[in-house]
DRENPA-3360 file (N, C-alpha, C; in nm, 2 decimals, always signed):
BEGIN
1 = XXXXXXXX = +0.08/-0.12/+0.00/+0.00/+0.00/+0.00/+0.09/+0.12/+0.00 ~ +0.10/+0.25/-0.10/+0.16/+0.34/-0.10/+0.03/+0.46/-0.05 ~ +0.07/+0.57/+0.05/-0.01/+0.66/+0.11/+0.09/+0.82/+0.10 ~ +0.03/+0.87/+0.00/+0.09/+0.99/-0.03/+0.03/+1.07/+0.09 ~ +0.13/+1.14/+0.18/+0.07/+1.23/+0.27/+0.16/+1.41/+0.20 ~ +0.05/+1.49/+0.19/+0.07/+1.59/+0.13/+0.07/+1.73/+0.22 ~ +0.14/+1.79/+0.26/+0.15/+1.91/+0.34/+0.17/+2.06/+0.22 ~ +0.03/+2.06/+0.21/-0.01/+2.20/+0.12/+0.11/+2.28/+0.11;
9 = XXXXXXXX = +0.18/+2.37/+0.27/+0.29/+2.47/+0.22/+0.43/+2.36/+0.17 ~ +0.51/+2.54/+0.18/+0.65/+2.43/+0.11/+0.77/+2.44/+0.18 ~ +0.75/+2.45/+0.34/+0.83/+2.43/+0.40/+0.83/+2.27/+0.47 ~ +0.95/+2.23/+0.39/+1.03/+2.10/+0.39/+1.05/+2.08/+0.53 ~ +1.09/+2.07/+0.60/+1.12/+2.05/+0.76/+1.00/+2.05/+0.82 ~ +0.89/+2.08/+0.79/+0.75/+2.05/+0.85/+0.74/+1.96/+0.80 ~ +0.74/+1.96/+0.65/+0.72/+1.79/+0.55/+0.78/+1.67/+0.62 ~ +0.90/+1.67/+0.66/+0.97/+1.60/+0.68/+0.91/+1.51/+0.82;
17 = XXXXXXXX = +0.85/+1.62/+0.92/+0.87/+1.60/+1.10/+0.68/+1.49/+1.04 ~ +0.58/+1.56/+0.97/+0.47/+1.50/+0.94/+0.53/+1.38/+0.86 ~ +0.57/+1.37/+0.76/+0.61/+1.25/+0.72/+0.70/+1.15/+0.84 ~ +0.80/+1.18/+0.89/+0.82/+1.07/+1.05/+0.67/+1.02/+1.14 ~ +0.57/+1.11/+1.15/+0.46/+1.07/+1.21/+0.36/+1.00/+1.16 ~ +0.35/+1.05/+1.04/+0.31/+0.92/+0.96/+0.34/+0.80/+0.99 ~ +0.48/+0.77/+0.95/+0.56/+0.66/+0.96/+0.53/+0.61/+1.07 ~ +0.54/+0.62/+1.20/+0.51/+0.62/+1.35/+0.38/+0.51/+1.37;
25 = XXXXXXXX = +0.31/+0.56/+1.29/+0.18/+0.50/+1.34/+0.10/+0.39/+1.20 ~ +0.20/+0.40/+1.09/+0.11/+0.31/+0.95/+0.20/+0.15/+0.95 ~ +0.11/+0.09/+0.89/+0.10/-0.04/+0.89/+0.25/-0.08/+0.84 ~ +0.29/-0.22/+0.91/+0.42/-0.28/+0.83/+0.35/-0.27/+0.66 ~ +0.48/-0.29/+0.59/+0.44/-0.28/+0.45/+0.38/-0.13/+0.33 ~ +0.32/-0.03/+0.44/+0.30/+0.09/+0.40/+0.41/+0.16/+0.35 ~ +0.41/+0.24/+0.29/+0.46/+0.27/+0.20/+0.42/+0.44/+0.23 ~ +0.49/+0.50/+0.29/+0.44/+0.66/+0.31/+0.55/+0.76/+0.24;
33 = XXXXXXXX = +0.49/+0.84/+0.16/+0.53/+0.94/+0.09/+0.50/+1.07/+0.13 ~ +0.58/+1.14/+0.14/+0.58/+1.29/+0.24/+0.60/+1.38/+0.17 ~ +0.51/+1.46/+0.10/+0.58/+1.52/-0.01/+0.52/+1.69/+0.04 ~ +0.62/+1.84/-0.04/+0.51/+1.97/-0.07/+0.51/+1.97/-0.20 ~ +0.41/+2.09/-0.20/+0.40/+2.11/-0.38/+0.51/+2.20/-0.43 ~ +0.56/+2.19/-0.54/+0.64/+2.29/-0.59/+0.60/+2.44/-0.58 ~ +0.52/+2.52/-0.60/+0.44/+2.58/-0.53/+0.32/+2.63/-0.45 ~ +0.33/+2.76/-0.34/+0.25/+2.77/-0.27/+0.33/+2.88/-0.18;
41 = XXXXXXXX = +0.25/+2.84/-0.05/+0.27/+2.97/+0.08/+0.39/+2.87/+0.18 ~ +0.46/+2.99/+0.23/+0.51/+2.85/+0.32/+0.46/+2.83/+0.44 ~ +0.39/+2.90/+0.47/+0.26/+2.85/+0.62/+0.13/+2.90/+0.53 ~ +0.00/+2.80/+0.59/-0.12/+2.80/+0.59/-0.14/+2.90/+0.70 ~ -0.18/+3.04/+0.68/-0.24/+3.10/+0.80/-0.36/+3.19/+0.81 ~ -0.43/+3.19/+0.64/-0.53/+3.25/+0.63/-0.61/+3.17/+0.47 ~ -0.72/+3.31/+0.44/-0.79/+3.20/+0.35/-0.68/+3.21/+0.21 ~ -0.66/+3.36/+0.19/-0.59/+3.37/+0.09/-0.48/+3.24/+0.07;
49 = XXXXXXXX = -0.38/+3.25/+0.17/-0.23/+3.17/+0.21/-0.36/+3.00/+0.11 ~ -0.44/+2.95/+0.17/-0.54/+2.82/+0.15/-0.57/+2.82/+0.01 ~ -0.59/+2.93/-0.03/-0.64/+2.93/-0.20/-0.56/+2.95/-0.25 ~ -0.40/+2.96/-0.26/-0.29/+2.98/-0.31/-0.22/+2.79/-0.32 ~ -0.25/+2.80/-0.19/-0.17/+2.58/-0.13/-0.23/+2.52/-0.25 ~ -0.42/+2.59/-0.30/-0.48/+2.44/-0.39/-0.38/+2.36/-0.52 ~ -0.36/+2.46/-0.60/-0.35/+2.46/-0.70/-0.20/+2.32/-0.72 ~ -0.08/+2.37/-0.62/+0.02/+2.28/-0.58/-0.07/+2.15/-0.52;
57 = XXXXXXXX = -0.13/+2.17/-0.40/-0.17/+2.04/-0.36/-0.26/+1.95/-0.45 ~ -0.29/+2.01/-0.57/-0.37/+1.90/-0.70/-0.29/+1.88/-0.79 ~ -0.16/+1.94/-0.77/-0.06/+1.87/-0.89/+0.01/+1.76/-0.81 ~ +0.04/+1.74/-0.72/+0.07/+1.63/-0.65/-0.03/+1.56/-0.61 ~ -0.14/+1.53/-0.59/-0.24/+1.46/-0.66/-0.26/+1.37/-0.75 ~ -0.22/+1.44/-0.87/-0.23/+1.47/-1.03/-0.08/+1.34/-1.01 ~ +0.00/+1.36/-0.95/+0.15/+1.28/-1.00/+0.10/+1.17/-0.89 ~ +0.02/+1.16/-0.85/+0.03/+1.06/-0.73/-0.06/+0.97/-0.77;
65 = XXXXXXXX = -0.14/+1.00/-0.90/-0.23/+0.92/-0.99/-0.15/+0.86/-1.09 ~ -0.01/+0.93/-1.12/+0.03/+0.88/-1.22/+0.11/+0.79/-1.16 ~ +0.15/+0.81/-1.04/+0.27/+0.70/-1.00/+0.20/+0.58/-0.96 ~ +0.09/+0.54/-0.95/-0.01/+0.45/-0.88/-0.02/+0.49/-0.71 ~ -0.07/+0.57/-0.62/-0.06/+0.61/-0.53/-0.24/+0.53/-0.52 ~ -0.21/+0.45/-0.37/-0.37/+0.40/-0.31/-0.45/+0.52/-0.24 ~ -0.34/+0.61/-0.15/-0.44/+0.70/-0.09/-0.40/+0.80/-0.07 ~ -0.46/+0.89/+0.00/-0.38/+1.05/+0.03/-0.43/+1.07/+0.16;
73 = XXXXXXXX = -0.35/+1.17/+0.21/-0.37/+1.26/+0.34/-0.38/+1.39/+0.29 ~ -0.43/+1.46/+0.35/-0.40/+1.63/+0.30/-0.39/+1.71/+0.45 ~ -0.26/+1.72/+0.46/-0.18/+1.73/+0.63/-0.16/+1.91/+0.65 ~ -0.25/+2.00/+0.65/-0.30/+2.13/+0.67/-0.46/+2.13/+0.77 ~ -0.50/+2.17/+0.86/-0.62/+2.17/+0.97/-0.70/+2.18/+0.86 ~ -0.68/+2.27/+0.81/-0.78/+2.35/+0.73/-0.84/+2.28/+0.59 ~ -0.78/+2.18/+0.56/-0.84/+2.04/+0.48/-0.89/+2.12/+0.31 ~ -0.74/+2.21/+0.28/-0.77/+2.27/+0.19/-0.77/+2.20/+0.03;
81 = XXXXXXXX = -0.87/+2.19/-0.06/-0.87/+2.16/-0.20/-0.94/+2.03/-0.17 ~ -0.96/+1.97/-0.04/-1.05/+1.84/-0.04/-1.12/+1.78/-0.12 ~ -1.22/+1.87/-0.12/-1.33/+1.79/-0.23/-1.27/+1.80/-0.39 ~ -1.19/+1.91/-0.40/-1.15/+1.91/-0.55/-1.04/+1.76/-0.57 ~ -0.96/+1.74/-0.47/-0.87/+1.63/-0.46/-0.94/+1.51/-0.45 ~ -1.10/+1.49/-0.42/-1.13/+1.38/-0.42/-1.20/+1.34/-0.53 ~ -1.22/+1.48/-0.66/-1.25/+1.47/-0.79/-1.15/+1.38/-0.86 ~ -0.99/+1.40/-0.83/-0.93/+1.39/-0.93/-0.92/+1.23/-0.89;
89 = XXXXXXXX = -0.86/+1.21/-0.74/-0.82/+1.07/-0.69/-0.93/+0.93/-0.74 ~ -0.85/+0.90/-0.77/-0.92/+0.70/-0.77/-0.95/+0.65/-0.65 ~ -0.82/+0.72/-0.53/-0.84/+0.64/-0.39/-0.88/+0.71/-0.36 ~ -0.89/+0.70/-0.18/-0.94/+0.81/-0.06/-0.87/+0.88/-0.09 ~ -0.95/+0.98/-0.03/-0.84/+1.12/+0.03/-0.90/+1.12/+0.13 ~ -0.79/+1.18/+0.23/-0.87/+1.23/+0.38/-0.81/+1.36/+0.38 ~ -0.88/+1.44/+0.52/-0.81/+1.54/+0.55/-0.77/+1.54/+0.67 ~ -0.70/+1.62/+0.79/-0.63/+1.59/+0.91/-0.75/+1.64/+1.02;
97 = XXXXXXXX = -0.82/+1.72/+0.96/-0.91/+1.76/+1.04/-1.06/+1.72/+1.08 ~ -1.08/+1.71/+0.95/-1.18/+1.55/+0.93/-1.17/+1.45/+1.01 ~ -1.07/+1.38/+1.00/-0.99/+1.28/+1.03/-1.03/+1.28/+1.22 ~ -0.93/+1.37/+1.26/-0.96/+1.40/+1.42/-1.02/+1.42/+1.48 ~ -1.12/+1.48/+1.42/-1.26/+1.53/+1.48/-1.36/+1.39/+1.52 ~ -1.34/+1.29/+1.39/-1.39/+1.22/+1.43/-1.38/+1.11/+1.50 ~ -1.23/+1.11/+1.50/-1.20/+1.00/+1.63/-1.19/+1.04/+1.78 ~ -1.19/+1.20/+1.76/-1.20/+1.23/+1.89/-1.35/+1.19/+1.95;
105 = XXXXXXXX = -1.44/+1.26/+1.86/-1.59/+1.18/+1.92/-1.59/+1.08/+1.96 ~ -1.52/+0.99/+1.95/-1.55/+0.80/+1.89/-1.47/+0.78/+2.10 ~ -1.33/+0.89/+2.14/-1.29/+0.88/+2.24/-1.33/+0.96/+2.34 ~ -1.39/+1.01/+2.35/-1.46/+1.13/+2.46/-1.56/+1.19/+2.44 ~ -1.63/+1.26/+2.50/-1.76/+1.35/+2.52/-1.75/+1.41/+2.45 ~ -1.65/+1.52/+2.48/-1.67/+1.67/+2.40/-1.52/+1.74/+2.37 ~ -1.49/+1.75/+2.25/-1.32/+1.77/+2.27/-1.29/+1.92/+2.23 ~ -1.23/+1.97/+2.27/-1.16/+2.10/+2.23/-1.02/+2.13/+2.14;
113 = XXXXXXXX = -1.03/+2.21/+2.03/-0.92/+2.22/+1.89/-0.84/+2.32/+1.99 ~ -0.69/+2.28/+1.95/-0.61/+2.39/+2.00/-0.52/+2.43/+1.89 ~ -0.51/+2.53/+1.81/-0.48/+2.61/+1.68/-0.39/+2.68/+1.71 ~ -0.29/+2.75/+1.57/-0.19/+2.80/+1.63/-0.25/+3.00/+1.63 ~ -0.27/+3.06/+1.54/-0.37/+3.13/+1.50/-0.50/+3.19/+1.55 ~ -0.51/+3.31/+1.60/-0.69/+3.29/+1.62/-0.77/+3.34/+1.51 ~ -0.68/+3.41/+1.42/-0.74/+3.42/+1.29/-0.80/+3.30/+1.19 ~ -0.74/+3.18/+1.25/-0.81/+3.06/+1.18/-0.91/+2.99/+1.28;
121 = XXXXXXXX = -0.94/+3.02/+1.35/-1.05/+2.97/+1.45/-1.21/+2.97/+1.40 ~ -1.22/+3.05/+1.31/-1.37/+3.01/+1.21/-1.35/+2.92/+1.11 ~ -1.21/+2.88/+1.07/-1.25/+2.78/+0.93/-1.22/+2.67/+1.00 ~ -1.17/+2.66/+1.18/-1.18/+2.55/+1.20/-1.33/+2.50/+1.28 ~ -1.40/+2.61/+1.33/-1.56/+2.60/+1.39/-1.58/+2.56/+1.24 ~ -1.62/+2.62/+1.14/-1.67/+2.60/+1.00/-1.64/+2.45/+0.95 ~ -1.56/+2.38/+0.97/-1.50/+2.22/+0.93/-1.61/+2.16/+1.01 ~ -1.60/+2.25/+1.17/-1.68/+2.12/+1.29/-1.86/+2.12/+1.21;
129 = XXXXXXXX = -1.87/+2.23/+1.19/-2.01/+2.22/+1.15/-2.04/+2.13/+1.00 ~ -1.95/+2.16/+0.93/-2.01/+2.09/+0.75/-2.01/+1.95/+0.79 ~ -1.87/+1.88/+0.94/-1.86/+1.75/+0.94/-1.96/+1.68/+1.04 ~ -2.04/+1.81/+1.07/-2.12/+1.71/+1.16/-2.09/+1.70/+1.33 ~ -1.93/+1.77/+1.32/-1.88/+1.75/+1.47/-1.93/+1.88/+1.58 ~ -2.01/+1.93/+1.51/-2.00/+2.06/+1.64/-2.08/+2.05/+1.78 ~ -2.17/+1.98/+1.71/-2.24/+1.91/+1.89/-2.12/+1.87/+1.99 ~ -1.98/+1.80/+1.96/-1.85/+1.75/+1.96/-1.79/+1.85/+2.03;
137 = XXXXXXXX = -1.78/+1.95/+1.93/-1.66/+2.05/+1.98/-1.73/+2.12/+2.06 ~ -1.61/+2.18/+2.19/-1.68/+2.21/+2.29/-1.61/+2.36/+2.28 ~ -1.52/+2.36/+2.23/-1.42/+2.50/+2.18/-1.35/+2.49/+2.07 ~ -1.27/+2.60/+2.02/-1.18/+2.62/+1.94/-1.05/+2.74/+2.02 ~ -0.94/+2.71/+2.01/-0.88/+2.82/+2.10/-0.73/+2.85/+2.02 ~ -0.71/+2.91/+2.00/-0.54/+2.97/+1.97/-0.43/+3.01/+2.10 ~ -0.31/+2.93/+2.02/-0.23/+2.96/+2.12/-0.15/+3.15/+2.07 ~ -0.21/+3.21/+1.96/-0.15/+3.29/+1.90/-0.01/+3.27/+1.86;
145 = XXXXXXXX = +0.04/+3.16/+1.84/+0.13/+3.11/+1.82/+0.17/+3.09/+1.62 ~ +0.27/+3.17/+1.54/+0.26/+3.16/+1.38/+0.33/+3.01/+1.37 ~ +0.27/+2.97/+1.26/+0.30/+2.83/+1.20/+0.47/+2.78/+1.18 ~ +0.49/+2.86/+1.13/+0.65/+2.85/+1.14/+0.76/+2.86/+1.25 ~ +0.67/+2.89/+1.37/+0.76/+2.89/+1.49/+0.78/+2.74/+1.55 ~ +0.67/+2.69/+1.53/+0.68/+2.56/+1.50/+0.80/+2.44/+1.47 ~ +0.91/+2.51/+1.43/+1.02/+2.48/+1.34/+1.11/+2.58/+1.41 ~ +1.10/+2.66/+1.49/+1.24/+2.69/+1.58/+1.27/+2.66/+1.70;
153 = XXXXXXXX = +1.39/+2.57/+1.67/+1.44/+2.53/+1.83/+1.44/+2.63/+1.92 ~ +1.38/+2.58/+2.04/+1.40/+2.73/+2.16/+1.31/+2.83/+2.19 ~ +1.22/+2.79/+2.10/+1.09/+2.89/+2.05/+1.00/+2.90/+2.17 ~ +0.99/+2.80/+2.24/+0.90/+2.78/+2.37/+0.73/+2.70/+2.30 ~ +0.70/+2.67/+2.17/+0.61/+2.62/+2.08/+0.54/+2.52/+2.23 ~ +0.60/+2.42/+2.24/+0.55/+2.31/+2.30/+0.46/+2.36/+2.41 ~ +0.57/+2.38/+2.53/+0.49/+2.49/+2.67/+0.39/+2.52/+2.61 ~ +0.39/+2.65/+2.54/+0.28/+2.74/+2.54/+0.14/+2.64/+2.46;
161 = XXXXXXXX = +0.17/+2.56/+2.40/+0.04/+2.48/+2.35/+0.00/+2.37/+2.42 ~ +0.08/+2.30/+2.50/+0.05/+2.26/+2.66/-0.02/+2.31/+2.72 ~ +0.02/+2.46/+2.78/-0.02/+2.51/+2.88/-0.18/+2.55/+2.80 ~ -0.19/+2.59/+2.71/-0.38/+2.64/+2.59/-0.44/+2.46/+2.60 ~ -0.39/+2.33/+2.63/-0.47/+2.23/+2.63/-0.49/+2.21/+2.77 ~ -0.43/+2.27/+2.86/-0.40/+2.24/+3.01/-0.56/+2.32/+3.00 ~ -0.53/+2.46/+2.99/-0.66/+2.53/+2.97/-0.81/+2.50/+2.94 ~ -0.78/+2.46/+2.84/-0.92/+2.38/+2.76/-0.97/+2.27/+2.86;
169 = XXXXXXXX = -0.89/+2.19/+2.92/-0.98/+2.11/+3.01/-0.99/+2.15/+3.13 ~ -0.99/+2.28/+3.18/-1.06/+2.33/+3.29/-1.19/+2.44/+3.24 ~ -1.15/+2.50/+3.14/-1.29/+2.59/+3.11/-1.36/+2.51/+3.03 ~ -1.33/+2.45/+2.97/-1.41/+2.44/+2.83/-1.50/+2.33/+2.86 ~ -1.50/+2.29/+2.94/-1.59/+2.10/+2.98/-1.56/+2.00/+2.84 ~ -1.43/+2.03/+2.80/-1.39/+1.90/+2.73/-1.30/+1.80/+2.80 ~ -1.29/+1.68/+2.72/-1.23/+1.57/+2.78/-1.10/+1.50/+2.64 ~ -1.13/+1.55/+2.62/-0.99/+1.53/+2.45/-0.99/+1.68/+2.39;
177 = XXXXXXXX = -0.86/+1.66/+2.35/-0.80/+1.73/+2.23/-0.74/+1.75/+2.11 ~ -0.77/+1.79/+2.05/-0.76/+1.83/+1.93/-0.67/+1.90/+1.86 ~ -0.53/+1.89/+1.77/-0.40/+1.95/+1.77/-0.43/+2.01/+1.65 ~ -0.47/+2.15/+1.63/-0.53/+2.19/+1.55/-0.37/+2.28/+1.40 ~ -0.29/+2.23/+1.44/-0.18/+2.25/+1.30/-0.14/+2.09/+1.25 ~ -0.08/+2.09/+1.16/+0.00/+1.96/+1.14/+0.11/+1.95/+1.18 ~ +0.17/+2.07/+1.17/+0.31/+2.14/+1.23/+0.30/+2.09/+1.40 ~ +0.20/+2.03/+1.43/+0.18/+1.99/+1.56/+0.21/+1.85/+1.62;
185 = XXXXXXXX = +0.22/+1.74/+1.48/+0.23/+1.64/+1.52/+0.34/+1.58/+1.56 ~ +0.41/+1.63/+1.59/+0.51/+1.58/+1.68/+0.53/+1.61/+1.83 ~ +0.42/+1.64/+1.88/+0.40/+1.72/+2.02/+0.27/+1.64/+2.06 ~ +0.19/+1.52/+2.02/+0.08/+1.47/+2.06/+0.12/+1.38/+2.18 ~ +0.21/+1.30/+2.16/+0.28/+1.20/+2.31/+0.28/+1.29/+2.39 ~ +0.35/+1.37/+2.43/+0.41/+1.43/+2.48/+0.29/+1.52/+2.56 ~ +0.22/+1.57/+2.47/+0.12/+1.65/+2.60/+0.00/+1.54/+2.61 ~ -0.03/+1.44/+2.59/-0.10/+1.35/+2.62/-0.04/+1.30/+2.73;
193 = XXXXXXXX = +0.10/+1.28/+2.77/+0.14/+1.23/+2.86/+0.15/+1.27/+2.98 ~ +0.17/+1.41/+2.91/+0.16/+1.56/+3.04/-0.02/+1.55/+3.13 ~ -0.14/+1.57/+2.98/-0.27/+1.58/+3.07/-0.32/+1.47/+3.10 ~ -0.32/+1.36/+3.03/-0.33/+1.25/+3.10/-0.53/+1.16/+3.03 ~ -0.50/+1.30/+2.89/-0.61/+1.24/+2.83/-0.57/+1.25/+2.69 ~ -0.68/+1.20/+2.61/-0.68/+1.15/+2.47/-0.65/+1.28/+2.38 ~ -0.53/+1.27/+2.34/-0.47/+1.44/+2.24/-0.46/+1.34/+2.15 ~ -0.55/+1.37/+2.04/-0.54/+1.35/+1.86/-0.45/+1.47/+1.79;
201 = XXXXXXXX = -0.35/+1.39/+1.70/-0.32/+1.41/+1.63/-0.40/+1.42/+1.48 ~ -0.42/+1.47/+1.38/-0.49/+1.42/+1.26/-0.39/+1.45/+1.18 ~ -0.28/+1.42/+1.20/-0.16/+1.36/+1.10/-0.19/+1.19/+1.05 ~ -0.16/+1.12/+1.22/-0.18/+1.01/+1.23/-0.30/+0.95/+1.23 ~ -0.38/+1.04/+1.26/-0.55/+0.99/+1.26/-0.56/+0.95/+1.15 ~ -0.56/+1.03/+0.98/-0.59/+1.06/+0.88/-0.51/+0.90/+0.83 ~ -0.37/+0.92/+0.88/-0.28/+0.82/+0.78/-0.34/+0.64/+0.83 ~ -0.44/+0.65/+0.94/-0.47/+0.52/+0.96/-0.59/+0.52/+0.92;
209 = XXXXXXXX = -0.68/+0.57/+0.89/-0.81/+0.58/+0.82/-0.79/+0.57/+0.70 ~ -0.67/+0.59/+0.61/-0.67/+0.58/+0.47/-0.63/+0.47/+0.46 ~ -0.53/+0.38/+0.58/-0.49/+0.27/+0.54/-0.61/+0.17/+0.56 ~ -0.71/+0.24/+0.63/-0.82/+0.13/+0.67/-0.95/+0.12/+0.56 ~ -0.92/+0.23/+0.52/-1.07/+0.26/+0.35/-1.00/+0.22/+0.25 ~ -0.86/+0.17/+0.20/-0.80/+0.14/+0.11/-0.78/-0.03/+0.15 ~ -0.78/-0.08/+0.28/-0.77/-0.20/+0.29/-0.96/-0.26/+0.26 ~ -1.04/-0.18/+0.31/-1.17/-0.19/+0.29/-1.19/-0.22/+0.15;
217 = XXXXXXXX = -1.14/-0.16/+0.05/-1.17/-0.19/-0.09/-1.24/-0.05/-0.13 ~ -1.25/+0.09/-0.04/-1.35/+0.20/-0.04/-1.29/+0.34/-0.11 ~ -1.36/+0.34/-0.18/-1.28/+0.50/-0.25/-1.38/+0.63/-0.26 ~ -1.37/+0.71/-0.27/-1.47/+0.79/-0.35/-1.56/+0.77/-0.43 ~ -1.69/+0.79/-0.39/-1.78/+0.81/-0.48/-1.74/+0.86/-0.62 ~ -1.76/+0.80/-0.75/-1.72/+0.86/-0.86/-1.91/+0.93/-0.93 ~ -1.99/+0.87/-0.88/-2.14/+0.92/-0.90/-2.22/+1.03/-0.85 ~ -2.18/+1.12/-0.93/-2.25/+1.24/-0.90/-2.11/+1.39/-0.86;
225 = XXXXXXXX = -2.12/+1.42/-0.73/-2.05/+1.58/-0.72/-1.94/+1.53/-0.69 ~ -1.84/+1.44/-0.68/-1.73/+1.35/-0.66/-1.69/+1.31/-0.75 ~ -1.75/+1.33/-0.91/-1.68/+1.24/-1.01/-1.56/+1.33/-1.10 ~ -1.51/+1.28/-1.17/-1.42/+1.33/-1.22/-1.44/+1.48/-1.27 ~ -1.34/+1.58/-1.27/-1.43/+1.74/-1.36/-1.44/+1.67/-1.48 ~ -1.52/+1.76/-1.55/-1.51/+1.76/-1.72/-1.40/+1.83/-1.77 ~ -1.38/+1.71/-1.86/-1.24/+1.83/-1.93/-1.30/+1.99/-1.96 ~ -1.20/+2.04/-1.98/-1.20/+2.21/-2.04/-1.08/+2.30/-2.08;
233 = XXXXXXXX = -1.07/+2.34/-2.13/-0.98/+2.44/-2.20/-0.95/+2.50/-2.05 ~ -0.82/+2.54/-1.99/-0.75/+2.62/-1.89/-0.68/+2.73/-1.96 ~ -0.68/+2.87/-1.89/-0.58/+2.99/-1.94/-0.53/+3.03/-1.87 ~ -0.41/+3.08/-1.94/-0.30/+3.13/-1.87/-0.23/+3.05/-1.77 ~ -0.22/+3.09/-1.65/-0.14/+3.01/-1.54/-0.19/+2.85/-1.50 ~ -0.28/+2.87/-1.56/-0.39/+2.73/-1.52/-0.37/+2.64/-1.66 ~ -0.31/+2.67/-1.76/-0.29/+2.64/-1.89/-0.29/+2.42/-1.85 ~ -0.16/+2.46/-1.75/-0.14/+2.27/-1.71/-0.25/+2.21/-1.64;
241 = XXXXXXXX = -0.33/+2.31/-1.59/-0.42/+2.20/-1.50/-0.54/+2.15/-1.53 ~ -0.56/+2.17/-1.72/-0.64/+2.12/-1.82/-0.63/+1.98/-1.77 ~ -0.76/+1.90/-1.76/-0.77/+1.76/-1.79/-0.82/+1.71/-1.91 ~ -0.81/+1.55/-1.93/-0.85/+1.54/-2.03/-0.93/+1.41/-2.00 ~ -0.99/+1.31/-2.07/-1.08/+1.21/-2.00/-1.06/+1.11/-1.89 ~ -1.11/+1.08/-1.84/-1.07/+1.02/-1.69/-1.04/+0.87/-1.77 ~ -0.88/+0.84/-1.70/-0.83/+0.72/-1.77/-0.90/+0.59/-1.71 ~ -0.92/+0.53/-1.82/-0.96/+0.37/-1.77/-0.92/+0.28/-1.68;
249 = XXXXXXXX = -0.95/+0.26/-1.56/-0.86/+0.17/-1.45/-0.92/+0.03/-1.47 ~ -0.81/-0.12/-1.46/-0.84/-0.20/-1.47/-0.86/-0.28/-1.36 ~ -0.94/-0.35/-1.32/-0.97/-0.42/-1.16/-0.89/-0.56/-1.16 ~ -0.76/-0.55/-1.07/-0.72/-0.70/-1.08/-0.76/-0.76/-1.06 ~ -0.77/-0.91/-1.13/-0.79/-1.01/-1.18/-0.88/-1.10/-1.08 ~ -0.76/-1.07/-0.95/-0.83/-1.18/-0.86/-0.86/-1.13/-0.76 ~ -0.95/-0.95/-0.76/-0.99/-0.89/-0.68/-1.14/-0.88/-0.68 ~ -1.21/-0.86/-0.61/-1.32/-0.83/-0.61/-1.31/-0.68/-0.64;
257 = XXXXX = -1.50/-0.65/-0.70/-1.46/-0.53/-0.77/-1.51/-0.43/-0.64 ~ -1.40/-0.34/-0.69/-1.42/-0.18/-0.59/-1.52/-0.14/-0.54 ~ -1.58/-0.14/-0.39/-1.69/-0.10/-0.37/-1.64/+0.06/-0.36 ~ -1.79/+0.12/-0.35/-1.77/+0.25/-0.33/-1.80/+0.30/-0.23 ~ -1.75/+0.43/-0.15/-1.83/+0.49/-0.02/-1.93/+0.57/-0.06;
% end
């Protein structure tokens, strides 16, 4: 099983620490690919920075169809180009946020997101609601903490997003948390071990849900608002990201055929 996990910006040393956590948690025999796009933003920290990530995070996509890729991650909170990525893909896609939300339900009452940003605190309330999780979320909180501090030794990152989850389970009447960057996932042991409850990661969430819908035999819906785009003429800068008919996939031999989700 190969599992492309995709981190929208294009800072490499974030790719890198999410790609080890991946690895951390997926199946012997997985096969994890940690890749950024050639271009984009180098932090996700608003909508614009998100609508700039798309366009990279569907050309890697786009190559991860060509290389035979079974599934994807899309390793940004903010679960940007989702549904357009699940136009192009054959397999799953997940997203990190998706992903956590719902296993946090599945381990606790009511969990609270801890983000680095408070400027992104509505597109992560906005995710709990389209997914269903807001009954769920009991908060959303920022450490005011920028994405890329994330990546400096000495920065004090950890503490201070400790001490915002320490937080959350005295005001908030939650009982899990929620690591609301990806740039986070290397800090989930660690303050789980500190509070002494359930801190999701949706690095690792996401990368075991794909390996579990791809072992299922389950992909995207190709019927209806999930199916491939129609080809079309692209201009200008968009010139490459013309498609052309969705290629024919052949069902091996001695597989049963592909259910669908």
């Amino acid at each position: 099983m190969r599992i492309k996990i995709i981190n929208p910006n294009t800072t490499w040393s974030m790719t890198e620490k999410i790609g080890a956590c991946a690895r951390a948690v997926a199946r012997p025999g997985t096969e994890v690919i940690a890749v950024s796009p050639a271009m984009g933003p180098a932090s996700i920290e608003s909508h614009y920075d998100e609508a700039l990530a798309v366009p990279g995070l569907l050309q890697e996509i786009a190559r991860g169809e060509e290389g035979g890729v079974d599934g994807y991650v899309i390793a940004c909170f903010g679960d940007p180009g989702l549904k357009a990525a699940r136009e192009l893909a054959r397999g799953p896609v997940v997203g990190i946020a998706e992903a956590a939300m719902h296993l946090a339900s599945m381990v606790g009452s009511r969990f609270s997101v801890v983000t680095t940003l408070g400027r992104t605190m509505g597109q992560a309330w906005h995710l709990a609601e389209i997914y269903g999780m807001e009954r769920f979320c009991a908060n959303v909180r920022a450490c005011e903490l920028p994405v890329l501090e994330l990546e400096v030794p000495g920065s004090g990152a950890r503490e201070r997003i400790t001490q915002e989850c320490r937080r959350a389970l005295a005001e908030d009447g939650c009982d899990t948390i929620v690591l609301g960057c990806a740039g986070m996932a290397d800090l989930c042991e660690h303050i789980g071990g500190v509070l002494g409850v359930p801190v999701i990661d949706g690095v690792a969430a996401a990368t075991t849900l794909v390996e579990s819908l791809v072992t299922l035999r389950l992909a995207t819906s190709k019927h209806g608002e999930l199916a491939r785009p129609l080809p079309k003429a692209m201009a200008g800068a968009l010139a490459d990201f013309a498609l052309g008919a969705a290629p024919a996939v052949a069902a091996p031999a001695a597989a049963p055929a592909l259910r669908r989700a």
